[in-house]
C-alpha positions in Angstrom: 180.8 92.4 90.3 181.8 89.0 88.9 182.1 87.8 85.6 180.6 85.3 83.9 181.6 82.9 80.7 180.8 85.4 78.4 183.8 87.5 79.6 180.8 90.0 80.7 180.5 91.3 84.1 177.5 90.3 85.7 175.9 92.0 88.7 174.8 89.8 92.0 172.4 91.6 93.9 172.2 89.0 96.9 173.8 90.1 100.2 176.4 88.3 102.0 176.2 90.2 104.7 172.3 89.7 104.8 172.9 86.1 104.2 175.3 85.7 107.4 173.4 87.6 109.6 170.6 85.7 109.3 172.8 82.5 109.6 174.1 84.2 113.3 171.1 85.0 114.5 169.5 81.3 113.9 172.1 80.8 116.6 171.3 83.1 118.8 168.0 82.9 118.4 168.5 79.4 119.8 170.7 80.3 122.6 167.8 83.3 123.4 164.8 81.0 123.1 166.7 78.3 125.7 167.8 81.4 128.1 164.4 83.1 128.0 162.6 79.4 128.6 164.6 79.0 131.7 164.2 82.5 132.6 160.2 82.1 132.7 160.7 78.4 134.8 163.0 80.8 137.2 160.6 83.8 137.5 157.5 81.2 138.4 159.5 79.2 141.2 161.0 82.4 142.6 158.5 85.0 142.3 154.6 85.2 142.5 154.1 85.0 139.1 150.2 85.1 137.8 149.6 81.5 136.5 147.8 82.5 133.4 150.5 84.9 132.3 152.9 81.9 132.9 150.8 80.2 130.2 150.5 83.2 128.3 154.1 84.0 127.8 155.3 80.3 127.7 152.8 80.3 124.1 154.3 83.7 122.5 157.3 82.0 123.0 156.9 78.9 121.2 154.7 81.4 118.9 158.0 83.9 118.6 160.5 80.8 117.7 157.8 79.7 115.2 157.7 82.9 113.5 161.2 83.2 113.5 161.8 79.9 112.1 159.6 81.4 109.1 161.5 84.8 109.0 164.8 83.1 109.2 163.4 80.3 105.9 162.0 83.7 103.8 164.6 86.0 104.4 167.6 82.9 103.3 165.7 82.0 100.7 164.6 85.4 99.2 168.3 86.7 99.7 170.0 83.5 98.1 167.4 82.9 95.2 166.9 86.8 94.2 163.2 87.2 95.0 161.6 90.0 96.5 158.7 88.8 98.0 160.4 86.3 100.5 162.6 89.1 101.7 159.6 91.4 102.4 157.5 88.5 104.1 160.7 88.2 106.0 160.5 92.0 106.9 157.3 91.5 107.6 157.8 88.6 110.0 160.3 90.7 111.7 157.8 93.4 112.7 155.9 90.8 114.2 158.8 89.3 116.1 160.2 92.1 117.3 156.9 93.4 119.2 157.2 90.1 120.8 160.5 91.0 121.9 159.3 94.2 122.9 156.9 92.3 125.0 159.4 90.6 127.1 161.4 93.6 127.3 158.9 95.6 128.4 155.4 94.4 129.2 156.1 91.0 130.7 155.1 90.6 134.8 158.6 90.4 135.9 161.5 91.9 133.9 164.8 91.0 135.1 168.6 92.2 133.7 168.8 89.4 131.7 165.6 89.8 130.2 166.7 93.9 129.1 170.1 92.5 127.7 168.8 89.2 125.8 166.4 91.5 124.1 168.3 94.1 123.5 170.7 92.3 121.4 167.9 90.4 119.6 166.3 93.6 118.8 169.0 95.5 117.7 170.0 92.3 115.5 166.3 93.0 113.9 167.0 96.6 113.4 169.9 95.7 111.5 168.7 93.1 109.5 165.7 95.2 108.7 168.1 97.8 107.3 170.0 95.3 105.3 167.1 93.5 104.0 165.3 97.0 102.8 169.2 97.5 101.1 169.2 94.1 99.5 165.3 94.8 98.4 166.7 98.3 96.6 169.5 96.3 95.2 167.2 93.7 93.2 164.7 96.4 92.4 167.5 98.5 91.0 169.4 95.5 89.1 165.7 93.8 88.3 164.0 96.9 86.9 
């Protein structure tokens, strides 16, 4: 709790810990988005890898890192300004993202080691900002209501 000028505590229902892991995972995001990129290029020199489903998962890439610019923007700026619908459009969002990362875990033409261990990581950085988020939304509904 802090306290304010009054003298009165006041309650701050934001997360930190929210608010940092979605700083990290801009970061990795970054460093997964560049490894998976050069993963595809690899996988279509190397292997026999159907052309349209080189186009196809080239675009839910750039679609993924879209969306998870958007996740990142609503769940930072419902956790720092108090306001429940950016965090559950960010839970939303991550719902969305993390099918895609299913899908290149699981259901892409070639899945390779590094595939399984980038996406592992990413989605068990989802779970736990899902879990966090859906604490932070009982937080403000509990301080809010």
């Amino acid at each position: 709790m802090a306290i304010n000028r009054t003298g009165k505590s006041a309650v701050v229902p934001s997360s930190v810990l929210l608010q940092l892991l979605l700083y990290l995972t801009a970061f990795y995001f970054s460093f997964y988005f560049l490894s998976t990129l050069c993963i595809i290029i690899y996988k279509s020199r190397v292997l026999s890898y159907p052309d349209d489903l080189l186009g196809q998962d080239v675009s839910l890439l750039f679609v993924m890192a879209g969306l998870e610019l958007l996740r990142l923007f609503c769940g930072m700026k419902g956790n720092l300004q108090e306001k429940e619908g950016y965090l559950w459009a960010s839970l939303a969002v991550t719902v969305v993202t993390a099918l895609l990362s299913v899908y290149y875990l699981v259901w892409q033409p070639y899945v390779m080691r590094a595939d399984i261990i980038l996406n592992g990581v990413l989605l068990s950085v989802y779970g736990l900002g899902g879990v966090l988020g859906l604490v932070t939304l009982a937080r403000f509904s509990r301080v809010y209501s």
